[in-house]
VOGU-3710 file (C-alpha; in Angstrom, 3 decimals, decimal comma):
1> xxxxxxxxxx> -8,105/-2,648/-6,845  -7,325/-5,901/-8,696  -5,667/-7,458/-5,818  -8,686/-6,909/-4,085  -11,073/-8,225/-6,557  -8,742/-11,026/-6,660  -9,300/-12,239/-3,097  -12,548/-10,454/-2,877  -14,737/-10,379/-5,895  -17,420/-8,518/-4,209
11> xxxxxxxxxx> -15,873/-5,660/-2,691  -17,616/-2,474/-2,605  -16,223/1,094/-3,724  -15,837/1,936/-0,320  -13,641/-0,777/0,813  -11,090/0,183/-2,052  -10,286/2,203/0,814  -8,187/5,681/-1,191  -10,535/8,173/-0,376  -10,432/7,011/3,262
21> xxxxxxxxxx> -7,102/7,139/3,084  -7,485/10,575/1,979  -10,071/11,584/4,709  -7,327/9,833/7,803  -4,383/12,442/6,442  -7,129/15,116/6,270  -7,927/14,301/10,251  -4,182/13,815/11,177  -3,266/17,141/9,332  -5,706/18,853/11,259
31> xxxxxxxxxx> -5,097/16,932/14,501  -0,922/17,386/14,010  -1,398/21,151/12,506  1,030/19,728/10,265  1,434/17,078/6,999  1,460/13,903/8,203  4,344/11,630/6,063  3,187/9,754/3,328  5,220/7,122/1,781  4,598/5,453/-1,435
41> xxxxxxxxxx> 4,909/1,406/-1,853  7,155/1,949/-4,736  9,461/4,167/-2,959  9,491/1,419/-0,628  10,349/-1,114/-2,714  12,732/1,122/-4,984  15,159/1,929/-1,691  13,554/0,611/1,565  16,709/1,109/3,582  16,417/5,178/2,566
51> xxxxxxxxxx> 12,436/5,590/3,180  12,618/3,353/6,532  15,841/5,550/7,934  13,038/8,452/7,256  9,981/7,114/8,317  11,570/6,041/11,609  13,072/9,177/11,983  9,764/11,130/11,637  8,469/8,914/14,438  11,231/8,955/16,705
61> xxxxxxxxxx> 12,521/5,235/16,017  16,439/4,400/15,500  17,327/2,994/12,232  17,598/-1,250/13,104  19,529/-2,172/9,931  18,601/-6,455/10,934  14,789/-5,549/10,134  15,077/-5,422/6,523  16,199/-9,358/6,378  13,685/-11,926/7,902
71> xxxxxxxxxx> 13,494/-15,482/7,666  10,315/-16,725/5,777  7,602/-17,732/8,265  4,021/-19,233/8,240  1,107/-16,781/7,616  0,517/-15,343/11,336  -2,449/-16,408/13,099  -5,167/-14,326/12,661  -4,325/-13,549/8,535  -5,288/-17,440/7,391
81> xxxxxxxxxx> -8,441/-15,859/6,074  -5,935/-13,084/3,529  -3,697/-15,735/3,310  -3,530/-14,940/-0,727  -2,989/-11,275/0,117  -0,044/-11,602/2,217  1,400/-14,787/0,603  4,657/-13,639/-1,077  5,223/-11,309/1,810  5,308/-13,670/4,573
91> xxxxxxxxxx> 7,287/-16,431/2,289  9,995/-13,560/1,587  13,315/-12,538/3,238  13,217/-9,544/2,093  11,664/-6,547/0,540  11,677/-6,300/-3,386  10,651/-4,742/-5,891  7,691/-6,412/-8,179  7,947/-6,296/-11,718  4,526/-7,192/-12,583
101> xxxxxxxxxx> 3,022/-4,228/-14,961  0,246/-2,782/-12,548  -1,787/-1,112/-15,605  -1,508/-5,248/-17,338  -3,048/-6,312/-13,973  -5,758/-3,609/-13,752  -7,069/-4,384/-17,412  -6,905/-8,252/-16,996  -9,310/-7,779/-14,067  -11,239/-4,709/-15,342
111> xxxxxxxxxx> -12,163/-7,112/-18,145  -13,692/-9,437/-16,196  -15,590/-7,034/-13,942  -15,994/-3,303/-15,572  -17,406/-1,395/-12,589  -13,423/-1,758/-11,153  -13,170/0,985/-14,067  -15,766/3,306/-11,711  -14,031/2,638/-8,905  -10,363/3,730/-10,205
121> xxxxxxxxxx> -12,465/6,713/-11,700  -13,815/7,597/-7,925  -10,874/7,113/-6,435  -8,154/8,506/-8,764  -8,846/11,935/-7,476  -7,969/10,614/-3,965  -4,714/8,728/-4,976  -3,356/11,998/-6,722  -3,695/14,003/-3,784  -1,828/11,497/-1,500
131> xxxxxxx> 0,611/10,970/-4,239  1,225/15,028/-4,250  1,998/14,735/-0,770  4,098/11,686/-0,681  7,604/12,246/0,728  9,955/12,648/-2,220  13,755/13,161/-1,959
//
């Protein structure tokens, strides 16, 4: 939600986008008659090599051990306009961890613009449920 304010300041509840998330693993549940695999970005950045190997093997990919080093690159065409979003990613070689305190981050922007409060309220509910069925080793 703060990274979104950050590039966007007037995003609307909607676009925060959790409970949508919630409502796509609702339809592919009932579409797959099964849980569809949910991955957490911390688990990703806490042991991509280990969540990739599973991910891939849910979908029926081999494990490519080269994909987890890149070369930095320009922003691809297309993404000039989230250029701030994707920054750091596309100028990395790697996947990391970030040690920036999330909870810091929320309150410095909450601060300036409350109603980000209501829309971690609305979509709290959302996040836990995904969370509870996030893969988990």
């Amino acid at each position: 939600i703060a990274s979104y304010y950050k590039l966007d300041p007037s995003f609307s509840l909607e676009e925060v986008g959790i409970e949508a998330q919630w409502q796509h693993y609702g339809f592919l549940h009932d579409q797959l008659d099964a849980p569809p695999m949910v991955i957490e970005a911390e688990a990703v950045a806490g042991d991509p090599k280990a969540v990739m190997k599973r991910l891939w093997g849910f979908v029926g990919l081999p494990y490519i051990e080269a994909a987890f080093e890149w070369d930095a690159a320009e922003v691809p065409k297309g993404w000039e306009h989230v250029r701030g979003w994707h920054n750091d990613a596309v100028s990395s070689s790697g996947i990391r961890r970030d040690d920036k305190d999330p909870d810091e981050i929320f309150e410095a922007a909450a601060a300036k613009a409350d109603h980000l409060r209501e829309y971690l309220a609305h979509h709290w509910e959302f996040y836990d449920k995904l969370q509870a069925a996030a893969c988990s080793d």
